[in-house]
C-alpha positions as CSV (number, residue, x, y, z in Angstrom):
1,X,86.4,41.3,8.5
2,X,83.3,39.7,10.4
3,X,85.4,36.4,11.8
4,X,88.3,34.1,11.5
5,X,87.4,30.6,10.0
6,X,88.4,27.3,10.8
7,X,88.2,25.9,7.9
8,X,89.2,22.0,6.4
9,X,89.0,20.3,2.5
10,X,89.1,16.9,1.2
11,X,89.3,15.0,-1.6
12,X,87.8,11.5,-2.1
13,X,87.9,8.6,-4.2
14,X,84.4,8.1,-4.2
15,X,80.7,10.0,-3.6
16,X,80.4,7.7,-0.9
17,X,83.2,8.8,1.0
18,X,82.6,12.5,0.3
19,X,79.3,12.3,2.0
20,X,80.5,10.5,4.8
21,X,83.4,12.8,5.4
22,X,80.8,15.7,5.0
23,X,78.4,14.3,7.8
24,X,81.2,13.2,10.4
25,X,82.3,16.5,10.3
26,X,79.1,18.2,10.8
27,X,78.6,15.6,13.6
28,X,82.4,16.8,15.2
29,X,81.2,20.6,14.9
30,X,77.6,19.7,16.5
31,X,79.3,17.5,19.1
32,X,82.1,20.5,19.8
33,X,79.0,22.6,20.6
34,X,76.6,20.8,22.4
35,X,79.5,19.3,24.4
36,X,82.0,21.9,24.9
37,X,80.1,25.1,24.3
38,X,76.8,24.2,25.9
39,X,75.2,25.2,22.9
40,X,72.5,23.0,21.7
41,X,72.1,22.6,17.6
42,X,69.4,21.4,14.9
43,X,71.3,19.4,12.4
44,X,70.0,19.5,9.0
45,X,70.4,20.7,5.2
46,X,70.1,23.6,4.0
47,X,67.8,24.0,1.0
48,X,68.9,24.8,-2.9
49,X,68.6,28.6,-2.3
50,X,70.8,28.4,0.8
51,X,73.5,26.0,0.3
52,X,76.6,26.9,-1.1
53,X,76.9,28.1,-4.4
54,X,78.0,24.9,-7.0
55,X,77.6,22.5,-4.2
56,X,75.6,19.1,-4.3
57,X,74.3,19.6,-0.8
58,X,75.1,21.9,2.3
59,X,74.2,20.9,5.7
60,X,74.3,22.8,9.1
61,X,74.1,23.2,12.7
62,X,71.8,25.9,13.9
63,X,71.6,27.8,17.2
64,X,69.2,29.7,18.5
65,X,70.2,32.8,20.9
66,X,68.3,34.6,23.7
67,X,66.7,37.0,21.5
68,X,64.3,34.5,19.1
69,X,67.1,34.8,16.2
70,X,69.1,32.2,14.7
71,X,72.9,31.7,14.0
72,X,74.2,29.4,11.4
73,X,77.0,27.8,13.8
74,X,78.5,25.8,11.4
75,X,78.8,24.1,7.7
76,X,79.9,20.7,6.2
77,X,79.5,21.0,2.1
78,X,79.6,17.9,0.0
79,X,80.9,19.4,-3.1
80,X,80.9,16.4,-5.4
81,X,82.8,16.5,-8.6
82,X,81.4,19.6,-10.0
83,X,84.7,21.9,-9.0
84,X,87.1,18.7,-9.7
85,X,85.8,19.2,-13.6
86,X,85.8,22.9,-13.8
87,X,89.7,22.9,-12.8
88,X,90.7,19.1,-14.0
89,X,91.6,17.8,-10.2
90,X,91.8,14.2,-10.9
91,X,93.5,11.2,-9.9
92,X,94.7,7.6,-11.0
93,X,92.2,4.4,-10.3
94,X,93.2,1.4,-9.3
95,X,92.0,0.7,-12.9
96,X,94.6,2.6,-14.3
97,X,92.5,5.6,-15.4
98,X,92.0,9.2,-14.6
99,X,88.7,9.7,-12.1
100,X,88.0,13.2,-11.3
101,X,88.1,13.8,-7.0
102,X,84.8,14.5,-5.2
103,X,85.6,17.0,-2.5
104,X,84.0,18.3,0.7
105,X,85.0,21.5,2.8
106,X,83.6,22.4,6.0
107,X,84.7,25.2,8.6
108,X,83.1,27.1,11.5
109,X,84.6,30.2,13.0
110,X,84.8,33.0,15.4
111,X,81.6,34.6,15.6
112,X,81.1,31.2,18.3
113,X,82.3,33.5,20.7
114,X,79.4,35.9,20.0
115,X,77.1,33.0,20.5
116,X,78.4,32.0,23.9
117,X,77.7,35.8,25.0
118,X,73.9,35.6,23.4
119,X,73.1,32.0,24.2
120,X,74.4,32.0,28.5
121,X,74.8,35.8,29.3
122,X,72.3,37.3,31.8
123,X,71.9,40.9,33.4
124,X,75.0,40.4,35.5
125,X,77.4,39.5,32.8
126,X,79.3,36.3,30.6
127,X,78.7,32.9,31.7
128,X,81.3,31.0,30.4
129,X,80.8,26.7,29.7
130,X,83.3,25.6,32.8
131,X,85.1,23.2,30.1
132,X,86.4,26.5,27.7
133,X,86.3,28.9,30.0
134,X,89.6,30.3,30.5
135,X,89.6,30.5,34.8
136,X,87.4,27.7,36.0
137,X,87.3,29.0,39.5
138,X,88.3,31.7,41.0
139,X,89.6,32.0,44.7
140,X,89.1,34.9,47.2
141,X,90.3,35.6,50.0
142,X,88.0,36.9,52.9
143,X,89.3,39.3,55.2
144,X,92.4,38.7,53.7
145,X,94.2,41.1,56.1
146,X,93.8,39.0,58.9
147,X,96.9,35.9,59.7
148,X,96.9,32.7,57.1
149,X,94.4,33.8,55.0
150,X,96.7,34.6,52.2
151,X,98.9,32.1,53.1
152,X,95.9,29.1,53.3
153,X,94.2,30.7,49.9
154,X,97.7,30.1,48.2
155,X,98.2,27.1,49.2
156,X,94.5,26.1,48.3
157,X,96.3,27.7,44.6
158,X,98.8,25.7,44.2
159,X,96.1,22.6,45.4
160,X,93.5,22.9,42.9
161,X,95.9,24.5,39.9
162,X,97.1,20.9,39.5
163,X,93.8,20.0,38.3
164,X,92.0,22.8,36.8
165,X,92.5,26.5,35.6
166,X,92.4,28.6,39.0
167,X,93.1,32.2,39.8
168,X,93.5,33.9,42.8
169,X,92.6,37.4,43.6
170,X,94.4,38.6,46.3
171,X,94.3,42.6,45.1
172,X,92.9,44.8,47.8
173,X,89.8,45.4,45.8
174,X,86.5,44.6,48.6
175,X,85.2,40.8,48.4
176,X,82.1,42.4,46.9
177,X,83.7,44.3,44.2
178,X,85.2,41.2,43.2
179,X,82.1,39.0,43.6
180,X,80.7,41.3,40.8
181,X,83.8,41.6,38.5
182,X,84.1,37.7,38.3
183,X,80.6,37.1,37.7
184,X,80.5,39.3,34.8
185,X,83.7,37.6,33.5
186,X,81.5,35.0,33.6
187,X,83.8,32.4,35.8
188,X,81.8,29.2,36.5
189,X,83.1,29.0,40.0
190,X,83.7,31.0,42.9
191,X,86.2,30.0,46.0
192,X,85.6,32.1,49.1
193,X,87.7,31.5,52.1
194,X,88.4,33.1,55.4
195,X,89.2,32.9,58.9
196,X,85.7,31.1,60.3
197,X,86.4,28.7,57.1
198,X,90.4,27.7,57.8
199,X,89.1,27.3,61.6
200,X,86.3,24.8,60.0
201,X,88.7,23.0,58.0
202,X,86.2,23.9,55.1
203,X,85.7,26.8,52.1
204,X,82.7,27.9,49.9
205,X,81.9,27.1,46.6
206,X,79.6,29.4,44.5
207,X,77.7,28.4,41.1
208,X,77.7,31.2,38.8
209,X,74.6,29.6,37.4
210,X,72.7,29.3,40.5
211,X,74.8,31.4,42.8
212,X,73.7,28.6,45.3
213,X,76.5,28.5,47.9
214,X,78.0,25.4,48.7
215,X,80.3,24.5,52.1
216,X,82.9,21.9,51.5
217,X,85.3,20.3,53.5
218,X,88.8,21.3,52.5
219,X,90.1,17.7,53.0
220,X,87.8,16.3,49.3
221,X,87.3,20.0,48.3
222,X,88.9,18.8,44.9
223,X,86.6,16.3,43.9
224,X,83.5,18.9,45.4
225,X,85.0,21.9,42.7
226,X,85.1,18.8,40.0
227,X,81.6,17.9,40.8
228,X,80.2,21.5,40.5
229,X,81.9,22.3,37.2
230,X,80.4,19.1,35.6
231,X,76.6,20.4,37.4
232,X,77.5,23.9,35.7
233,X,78.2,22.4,32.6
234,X,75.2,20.5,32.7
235,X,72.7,23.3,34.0
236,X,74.5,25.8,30.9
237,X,73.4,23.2,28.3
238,X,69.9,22.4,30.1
239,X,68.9,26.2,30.5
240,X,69.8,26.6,26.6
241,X,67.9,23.7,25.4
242,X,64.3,24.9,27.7
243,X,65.0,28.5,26.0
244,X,65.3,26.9,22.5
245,X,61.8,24.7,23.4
246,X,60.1,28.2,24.9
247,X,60.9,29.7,21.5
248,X,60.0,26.9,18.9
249,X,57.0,26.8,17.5
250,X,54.7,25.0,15.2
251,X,52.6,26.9,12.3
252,X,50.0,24.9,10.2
253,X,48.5,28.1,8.2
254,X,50.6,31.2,6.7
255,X,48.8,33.3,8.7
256,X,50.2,31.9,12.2
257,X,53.6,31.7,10.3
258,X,53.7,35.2,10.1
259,X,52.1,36.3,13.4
260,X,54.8,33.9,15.3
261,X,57.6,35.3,13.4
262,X,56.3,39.1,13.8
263,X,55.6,38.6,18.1
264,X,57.3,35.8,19.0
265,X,60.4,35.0,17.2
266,X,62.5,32.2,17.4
267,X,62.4,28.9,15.6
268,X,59.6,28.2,13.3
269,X,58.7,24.3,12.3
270,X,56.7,24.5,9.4
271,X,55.9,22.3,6.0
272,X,57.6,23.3,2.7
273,X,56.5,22.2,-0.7
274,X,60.1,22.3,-2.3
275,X,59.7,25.2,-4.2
276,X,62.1,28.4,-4.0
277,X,59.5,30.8,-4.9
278,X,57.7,29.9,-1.4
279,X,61.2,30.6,0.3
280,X,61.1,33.6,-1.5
281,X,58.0,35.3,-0.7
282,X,58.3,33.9,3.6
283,X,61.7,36.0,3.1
284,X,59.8,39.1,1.4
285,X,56.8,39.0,3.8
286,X,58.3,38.5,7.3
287,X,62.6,38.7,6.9
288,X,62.7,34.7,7.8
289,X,64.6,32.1,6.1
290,X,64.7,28.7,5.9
291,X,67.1,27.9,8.1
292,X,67.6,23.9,7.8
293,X,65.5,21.0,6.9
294,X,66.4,18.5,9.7
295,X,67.1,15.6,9.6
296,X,65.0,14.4,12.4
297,X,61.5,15.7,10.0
298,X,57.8,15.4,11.5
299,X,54.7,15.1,9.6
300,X,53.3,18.2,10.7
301,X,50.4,18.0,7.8
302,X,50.5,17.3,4.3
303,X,50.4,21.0,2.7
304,X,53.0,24.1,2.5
305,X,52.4,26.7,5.0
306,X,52.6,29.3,2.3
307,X,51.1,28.2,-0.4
308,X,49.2,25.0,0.8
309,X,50.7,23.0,-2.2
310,X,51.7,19.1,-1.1
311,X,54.5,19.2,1.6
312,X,57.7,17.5,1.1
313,X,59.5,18.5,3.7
314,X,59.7,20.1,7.5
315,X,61.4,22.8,7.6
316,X,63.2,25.3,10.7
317,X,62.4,28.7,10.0
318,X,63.6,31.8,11.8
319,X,65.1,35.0,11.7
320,X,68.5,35.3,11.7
321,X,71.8,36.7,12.2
């Protein structure tokens, strides 16, 4: 009921191959993220208590949204053999005998679209990453009543629709109104264009990121929309990335653990000894669980934050959806 999945399985000859299968794809879905979505990820493995039920390892690509909480934005499992023997899925070696299959499934689904509302949104509305979203740039007309605007903000159209997605709004809402509804749709780009701009051969192009207006000459005005889309892109992914560094913090002592996680929020680096009942009691004390240990650790001291046993691994914490 929560989401639809995308969703793939595999069978391998070898463990070998089943891991690598399992990371590549946790590599695509990071990738797909960071590069399409503008969403940046930690790339790790979940722990015992979190990864999925029966198999060998789980890892994951967690996000962190505007609010301090975390959202598991997608899973690679490496199931090894253990589900090939329960239900007898083997195959025939090149020895001539029957091996049982070791088998991966990953997926990722829907509730991405709730993370591109919480990760870009501000007060005014969506901002949508210019390479998903579904009108790049939208063009309107200015004084739109007066001789050849219509006509020149058509033709500009049919210009740019060769190359990206483009709307034009040519209802007789005001050019306010509209400012305002495609802004909250979240379009990357706005196109104005009116009578002082056809008579200087030039248009204006507005970030929705920065709302910074740009004036462009209508004879390169292509490669000038290209250029801002790829900048929007960019600033999308940049402004995401300083949020997830203004809400990641490191706790040495369970006492700081706790007093981030109750005031502050967001991610929480922090040593783990390995054993669930510490994951337990950080879950029953303050709501946060591990959420991945990455694969990029630090040495951020030698002793669990909760129970100052040796550490053996770093750990993302955080609350989450």
């Amino acid at each position: 009921m929560e989401f639809l999945w995308q969703e793939g399985h595999t069978a391998h000859a070898t463990a070998e191959e089943a891991e690598a299968e399992t990371l590549r794809m946790l590599n695509v879905y990071a990738d797909f993220c960071e590069q399409e979505l503008a969403i940046p990820v930690v790339k790790g493995r979940k722990t015992d208590k979190e990864k999925f039920a029966g198999a060998a390892a789980t890892y994951t690509i967690e996000s962190l949204m505007h609010d301090g909480k975390a959202l598991q934005s997608g899973t690679s499992h490496n199931f090894g053999d253990g589900f090939a023997k329960a239900f007898g899925i083997q195959y025939t070696g090149e020895d001539n005998e029957l091996h049982y299959v070791h088998q991966t499934s990953w997926g990722m689904t829907t509730r991405l679209i709730g993370a591109i509302i919480m990760v870009h949104g501000d007060d005014a509305g969506l901002k949508l990453p210019p390479r998903i979203a579904p009108v790049q740039a939208v063009i309107i007309p200015i004084a739109q009543h007066k001789e050849g605007v219509i006509e020149k903000a058509e033709e500009l159209t049919n210009l740019l629709s060769k190359k990206f997605r483009v709307k034009l709004d040519s209802s007789d809402k005001s050019p306010g109104w509209k400012f305002s509804e495609y802004e909250m749709k979240g379009v990357p780009v706005r196109i104005e264009i009116g009578p002082k701009d056809i008579e200087n051969n030039q248009a204006v192009l507005v970030s929705r990121t920065t709302r910074e207006k740009l004036f462009v000459s209508l004879d390169n005005i292509e490669e000038e929309v290209e250029r801002l889309l790829v900048r929007v892109q960019q600033e999308m992914l940049d402004a995401a990335l300083k949020n997830r560094e203004e809400k990641t913090s490191v706790a040495l002592s369970y006492d700081e653990f706790k007093e981030i996680v109750e005031n502050k929020g967001g991610f929480v680096k922090a040593m783990w000894c390995g054993d669930t009942e510490c994951e337990n009691k950080i879950k029953e004390d303050t709501s946060a669980t591990s959420r991945c240990m990455p694969f990029e650790q630090e040495q951020l001291s030698d002793k669990c934050v909760c129970c100052g046993k040796p550490a053996k691994k770093m750990v993302y914490w955080g609350k989450a959806y």
